[in-house]
C-alpha positions in Angstrom: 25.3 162.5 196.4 24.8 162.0 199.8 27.0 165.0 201.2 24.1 167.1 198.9 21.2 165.2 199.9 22.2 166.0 203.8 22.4 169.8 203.1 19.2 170.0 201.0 18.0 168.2 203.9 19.6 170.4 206.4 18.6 173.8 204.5 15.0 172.5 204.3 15.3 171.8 208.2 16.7 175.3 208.8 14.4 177.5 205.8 11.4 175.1 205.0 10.5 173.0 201.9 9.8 175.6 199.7 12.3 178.0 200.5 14.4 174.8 199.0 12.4 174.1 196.1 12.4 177.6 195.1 16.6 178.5 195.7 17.3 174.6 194.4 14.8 173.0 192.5 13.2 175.4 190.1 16.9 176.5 188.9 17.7 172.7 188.5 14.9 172.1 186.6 15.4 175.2 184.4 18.6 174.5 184.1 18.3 170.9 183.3 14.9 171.8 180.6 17.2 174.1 178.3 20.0 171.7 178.0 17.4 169.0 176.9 15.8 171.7 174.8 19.6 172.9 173.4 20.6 169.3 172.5 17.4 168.1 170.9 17.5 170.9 168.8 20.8 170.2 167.5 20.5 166.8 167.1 16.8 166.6 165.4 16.1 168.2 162.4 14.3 166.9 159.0 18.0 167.7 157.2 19.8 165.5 159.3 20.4 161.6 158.8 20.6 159.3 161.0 22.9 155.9 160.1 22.6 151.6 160.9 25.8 150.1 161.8 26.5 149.2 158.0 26.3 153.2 156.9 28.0 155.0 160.1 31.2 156.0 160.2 32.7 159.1 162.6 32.0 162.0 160.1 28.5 160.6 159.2 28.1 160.7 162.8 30.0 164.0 163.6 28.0 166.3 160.8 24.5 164.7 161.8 24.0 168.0 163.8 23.2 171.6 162.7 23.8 174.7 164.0 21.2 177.3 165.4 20.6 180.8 165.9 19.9 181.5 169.7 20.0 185.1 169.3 22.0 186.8 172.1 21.9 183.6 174.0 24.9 182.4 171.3 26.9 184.4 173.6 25.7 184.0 177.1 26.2 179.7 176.5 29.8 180.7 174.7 28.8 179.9 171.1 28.3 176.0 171.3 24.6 177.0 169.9 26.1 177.9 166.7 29.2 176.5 166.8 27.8 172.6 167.3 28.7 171.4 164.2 32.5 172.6 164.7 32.2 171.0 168.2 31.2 167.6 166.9 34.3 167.8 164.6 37.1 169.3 166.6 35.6 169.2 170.8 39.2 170.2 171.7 38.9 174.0 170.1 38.2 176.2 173.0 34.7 178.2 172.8 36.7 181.3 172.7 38.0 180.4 168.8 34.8 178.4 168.1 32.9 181.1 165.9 36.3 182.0 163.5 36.9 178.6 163.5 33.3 177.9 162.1 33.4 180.5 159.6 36.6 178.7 158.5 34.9 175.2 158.3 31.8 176.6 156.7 33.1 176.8 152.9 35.3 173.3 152.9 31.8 171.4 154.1 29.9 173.3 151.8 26.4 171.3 151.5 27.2 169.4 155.1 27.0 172.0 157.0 24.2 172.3 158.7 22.6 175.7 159.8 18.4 176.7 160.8 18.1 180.3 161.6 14.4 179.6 162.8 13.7 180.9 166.5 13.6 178.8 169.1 10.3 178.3 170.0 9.0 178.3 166.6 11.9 175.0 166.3 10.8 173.0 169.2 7.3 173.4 167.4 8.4 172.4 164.3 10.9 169.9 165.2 8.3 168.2 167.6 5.6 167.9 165.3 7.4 167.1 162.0 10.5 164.6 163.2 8.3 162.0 165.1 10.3 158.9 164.2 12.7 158.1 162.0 12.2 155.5 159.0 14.2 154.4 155.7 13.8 155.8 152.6 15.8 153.1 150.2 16.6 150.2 153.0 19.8 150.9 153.0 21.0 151.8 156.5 20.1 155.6 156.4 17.1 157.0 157.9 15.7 160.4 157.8 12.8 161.9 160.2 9.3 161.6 159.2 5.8 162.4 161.0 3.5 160.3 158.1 2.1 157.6 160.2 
C-alpha cells in the first residue's frame, strides 16, 4: 500500500492531480461500482431466501444466488454473470467450462435454480426499490425481501 501510495504520489508530482485522477481514479471507481453492482445483483433478488443460524446449511447458502443475463458482457467478465449459481456450488470449475457445466446443473436443480433475464438497469431499479429489507414470513429462520414498511 505504501509502494502505491508513493507512485500515485510521484505521478501526481511529475503529471498533476488530475492527470491522476483521471488515468487512476475514475477507472478504480468504475471498476470497483460494477463489481458492487455485479454482486448485489446476484445476491438480492425477491426469489431468493435468506437463512438464521437454525435454517442454514451450505446448499441453502450456495443456491441463494441467481443467475443473470448481462448480454455480451457474459463474455467480456468470462461467464460468472450467468454462471453464479454453478460458481457458488463448484468455485473450483474453470470459467472456460462454466456455461456447459451450467447447462448440466440446470435440470438436476430444477426449481433452485435461479435465473432473471431482466436488463441490468431495469434490475438495479427493481431490485433497489422492491428488496429493502428482509423479514420473516412464518418465524421460522427464513427470511425473504420485502419493501412493505
Amino acid at each position: 500500500m505504501l509502494a502505491v501510495s508513493l507512485a500515485l504520489y510521484w505521478l501526481a508530482e511529475g503529471y498533476g492531480f488530475w492527470w491522476v485522477v483521471r488515468v487512476y481514479g475514475v477507472p478504480l471507481l468504475v471498476v470497483n461500482a460494477w463489481l458492487v453492482v455485479v454482486t448485489y445483483l446476484h445476491h438480492t433478488h425477491r426469489a431468493i431466501p435468506h437463512y438464521d443460524s437454525s435454517e442454514w446449511d451450505w446448499l441453502r447458502g450456495a443456491l441463494a444466488t441467481v443467475d443473470r443475463d448481462y448480454g455480451f458482457l457474459n463474455r467480456v467478465f468470462h461467464n460468472i454473470t450467468d454462471t453464479h449459481v454453478l460458481h457458488h456450488l463448484f468455485p473450483a470449475i474453470p470459467h472456460y467450462h462454466a456455461v456447459e457445466a451450467t447447462k448440466a446443473i440446470r435440470p438436476v436443480l430444477g426449481e433452485y435454480y435461479q435465473f432473471d433475464p431482466t436488463p441490468v438497469v431495469k434490475a438495479i431499479w427493481r431490485e433497489a426499490k422492491e428488496c429493502i429489507y428482509i423479514q420473516s414470513e412464518d418465524h421460522k429462520g427464513i427470511f425473504w425481501y420485502s419493501n412493505k414498511f
